[in-house]
C-alpha positions as CSV (number, residue, x, y, z in Angstrom):
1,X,1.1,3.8,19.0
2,X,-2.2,5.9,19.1
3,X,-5.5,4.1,19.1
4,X,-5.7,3.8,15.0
5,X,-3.8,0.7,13.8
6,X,-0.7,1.9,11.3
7,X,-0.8,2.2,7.6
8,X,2.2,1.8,5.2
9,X,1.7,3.6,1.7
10,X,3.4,1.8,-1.1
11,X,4.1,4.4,-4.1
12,X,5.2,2.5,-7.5
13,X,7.9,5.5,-9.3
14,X,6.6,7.3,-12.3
15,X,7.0,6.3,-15.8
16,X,10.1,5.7,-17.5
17,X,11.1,4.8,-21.0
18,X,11.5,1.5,-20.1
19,X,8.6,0.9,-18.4
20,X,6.8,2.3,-21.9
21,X,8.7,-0.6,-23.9
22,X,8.3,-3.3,-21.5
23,X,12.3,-3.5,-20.4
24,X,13.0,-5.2,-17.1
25,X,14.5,-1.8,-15.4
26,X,16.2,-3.3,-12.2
27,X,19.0,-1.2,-11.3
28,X,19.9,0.8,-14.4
29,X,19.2,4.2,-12.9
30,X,17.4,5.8,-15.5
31,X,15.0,9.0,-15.0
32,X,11.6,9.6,-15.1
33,X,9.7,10.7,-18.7
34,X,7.9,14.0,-18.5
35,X,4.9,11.9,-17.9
36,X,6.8,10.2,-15.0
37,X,7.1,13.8,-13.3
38,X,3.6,14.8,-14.2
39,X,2.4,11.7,-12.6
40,X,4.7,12.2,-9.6
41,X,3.7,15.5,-8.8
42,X,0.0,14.7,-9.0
43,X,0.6,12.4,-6.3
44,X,1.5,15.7,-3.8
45,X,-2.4,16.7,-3.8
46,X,-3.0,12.8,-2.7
47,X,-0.8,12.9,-0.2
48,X,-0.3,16.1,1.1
49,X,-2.2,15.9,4.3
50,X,-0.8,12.7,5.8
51,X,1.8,12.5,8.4
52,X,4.5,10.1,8.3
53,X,6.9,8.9,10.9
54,X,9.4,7.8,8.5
55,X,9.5,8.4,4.7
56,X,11.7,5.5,3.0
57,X,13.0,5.6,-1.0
58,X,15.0,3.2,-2.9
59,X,18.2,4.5,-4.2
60,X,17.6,4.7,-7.7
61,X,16.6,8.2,-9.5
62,X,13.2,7.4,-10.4
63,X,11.7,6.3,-7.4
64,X,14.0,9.4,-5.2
65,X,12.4,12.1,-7.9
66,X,9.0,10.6,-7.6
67,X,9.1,11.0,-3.6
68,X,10.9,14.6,-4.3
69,X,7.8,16.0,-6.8
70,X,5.1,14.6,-4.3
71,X,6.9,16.7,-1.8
72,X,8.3,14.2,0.4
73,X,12.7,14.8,-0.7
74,X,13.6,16.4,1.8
75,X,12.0,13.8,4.6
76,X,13.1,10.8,2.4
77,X,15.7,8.0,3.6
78,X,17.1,6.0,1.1
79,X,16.9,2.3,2.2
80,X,19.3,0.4,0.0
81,X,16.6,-2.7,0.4
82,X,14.3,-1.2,-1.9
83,X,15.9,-1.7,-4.9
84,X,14.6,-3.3,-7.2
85,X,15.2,-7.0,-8.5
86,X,18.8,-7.2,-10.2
87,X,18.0,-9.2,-13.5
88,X,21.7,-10.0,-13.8
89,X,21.5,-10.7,-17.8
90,X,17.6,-10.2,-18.3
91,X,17.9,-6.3,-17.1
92,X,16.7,-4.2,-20.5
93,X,14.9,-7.4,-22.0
94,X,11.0,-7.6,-22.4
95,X,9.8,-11.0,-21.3
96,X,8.6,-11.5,-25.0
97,X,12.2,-11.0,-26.0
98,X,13.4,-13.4,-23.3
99,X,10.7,-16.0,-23.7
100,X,11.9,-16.1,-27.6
101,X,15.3,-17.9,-26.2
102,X,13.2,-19.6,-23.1
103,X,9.6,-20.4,-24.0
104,X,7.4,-20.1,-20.5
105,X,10.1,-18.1,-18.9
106,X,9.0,-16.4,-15.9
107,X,10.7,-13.9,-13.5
108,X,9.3,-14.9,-10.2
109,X,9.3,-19.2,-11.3
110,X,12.7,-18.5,-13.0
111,X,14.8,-16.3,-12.0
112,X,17.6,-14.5,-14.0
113,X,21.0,-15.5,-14.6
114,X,23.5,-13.1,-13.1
115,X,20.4,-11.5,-10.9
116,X,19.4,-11.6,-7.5
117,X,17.0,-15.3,-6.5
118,X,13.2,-14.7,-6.0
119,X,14.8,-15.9,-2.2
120,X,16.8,-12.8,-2.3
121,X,14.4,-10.2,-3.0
122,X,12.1,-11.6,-0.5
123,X,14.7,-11.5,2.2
124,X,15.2,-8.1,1.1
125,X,11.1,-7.3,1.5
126,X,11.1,-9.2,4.7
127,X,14.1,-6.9,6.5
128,X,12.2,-3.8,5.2
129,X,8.6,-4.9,6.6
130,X,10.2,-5.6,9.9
131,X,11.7,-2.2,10.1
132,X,8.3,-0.6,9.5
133,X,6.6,-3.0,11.8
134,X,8.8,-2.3,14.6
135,X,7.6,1.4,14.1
136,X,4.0,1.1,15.0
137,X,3.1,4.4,12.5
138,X,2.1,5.1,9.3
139,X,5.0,4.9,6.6
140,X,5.2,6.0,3.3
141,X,7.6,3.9,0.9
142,X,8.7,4.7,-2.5
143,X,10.0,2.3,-5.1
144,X,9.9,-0.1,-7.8
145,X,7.4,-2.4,-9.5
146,X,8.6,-6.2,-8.3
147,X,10.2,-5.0,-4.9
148,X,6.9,-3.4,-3.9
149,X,5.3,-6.2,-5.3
150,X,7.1,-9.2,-3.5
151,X,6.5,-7.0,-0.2
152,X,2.3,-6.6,-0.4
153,X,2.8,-10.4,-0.6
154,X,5.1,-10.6,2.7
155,X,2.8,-8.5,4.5
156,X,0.2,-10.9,4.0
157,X,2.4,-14.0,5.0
158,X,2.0,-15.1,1.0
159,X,4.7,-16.8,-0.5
160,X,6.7,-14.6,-2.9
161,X,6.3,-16.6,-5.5
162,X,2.3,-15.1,-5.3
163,X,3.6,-11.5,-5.6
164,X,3.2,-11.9,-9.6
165,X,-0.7,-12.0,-8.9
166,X,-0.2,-8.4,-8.4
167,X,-0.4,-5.7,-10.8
168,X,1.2,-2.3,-10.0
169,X,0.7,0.4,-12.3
170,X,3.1,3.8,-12.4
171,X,2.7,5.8,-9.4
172,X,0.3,3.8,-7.7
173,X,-0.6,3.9,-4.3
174,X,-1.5,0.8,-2.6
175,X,-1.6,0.6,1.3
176,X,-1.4,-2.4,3.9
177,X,-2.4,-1.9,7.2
178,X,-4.3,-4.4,9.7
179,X,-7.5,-5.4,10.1
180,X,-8.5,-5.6,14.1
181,X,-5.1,-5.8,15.6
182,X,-1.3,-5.6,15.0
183,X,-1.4,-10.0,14.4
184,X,-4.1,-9.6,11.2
185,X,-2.0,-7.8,9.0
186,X,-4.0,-7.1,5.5
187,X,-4.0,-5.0,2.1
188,X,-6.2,-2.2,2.6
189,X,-5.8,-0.4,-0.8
190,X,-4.3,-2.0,-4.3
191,X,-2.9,-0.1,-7.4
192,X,-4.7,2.9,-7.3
193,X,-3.6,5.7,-9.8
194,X,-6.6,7.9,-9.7
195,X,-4.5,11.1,-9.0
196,X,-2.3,10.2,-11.9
């Protein structure tokens, strides 16, 4: 490691047509609106002169093509952990349609039957921090809304269960990093869509 501490940059995909409507969009792999791509590309001029020992993607379409128009494809490893929450029976609902049939339902106090446990998705964040950690470098990470989400909260030794304090808008960049040492990890930067 040099003598500046490490930085991980968090990048939320583009827009979709289900994040427009307010569907839970786990791992339907749909594809970025032409908005999505506009905002994806303008994140290329925001990131263009950072270096990056590792460049990591969920799987899924929108988050690969958002990493492929900021000009990061080609250097991108898809890491199977940062998919985003299954919601089992809830995925393509809006949580006004759910809380219709379950009045005060909520994904991270709830759940979803036939999805992945708020336990699960943690575990999931937790693997994927301890990869990056082990790096001692500056990362750049993109993926999806709750997944990111849950992991700001890990890197802060929150509970999960706090990640729904956070708001992550369409391909924002948020970045955690450390404060004085490697032991005081922190959030340095939160939902920022400036570029967009």
């Amino acid at each position: 490691m040099n003598g500046a501490l490490p930085k991980v940059y968090l990048v939320r995909h583009g827009e979709t047509v289900w994040t427009i409507s307010g569907q839970h969009t786990g791992r339907t792999d749909i594809p970025l609106t032409e908005r999505g791509e506009r905002e994806a590309y303008a994140l290329r001029a925001r990131l263009k002169d950072m270096n990056f020992i590792k460049v990591l993607t969920s799987p899924l379409q929108r988050a690969r093509r958002t990493g492929e128009l900021a000009g990061f494809g080609e250097y991108a490893e898809v890491d199977p952990d940062l998919m985003e929450w299954d919601y089992g029976d809830y995925e393509g609902r809006r949580t006004v349609d759910i809380r219709a049939d379950h009045p005060g339902w909520g994904l991270f106090e709830d759940g979803c039957p036939g999805g992945e446990t708020l336990v699960e998705v943690s575990e999931r964040a937790e693997r994927v921090i301890a990869r990056i950690r082990a790096l001692e470098s500056d990362v750049l990470v993109f993926a999806h809304r709750d997944i990111l989400r849950i992991l700001i909260a890990r890197w802060i030794a929150l509970p999960a269960l706090e990640a729904r304090r956070f708001f992550l808008a369409t391909a924002s960049v948020n970045t955690l990093g450390y404060d004085h040492g490697l032991d005081e990890p922190v959030i340095r930067l939160l939902n920022d869509a400036r570029h967009a």
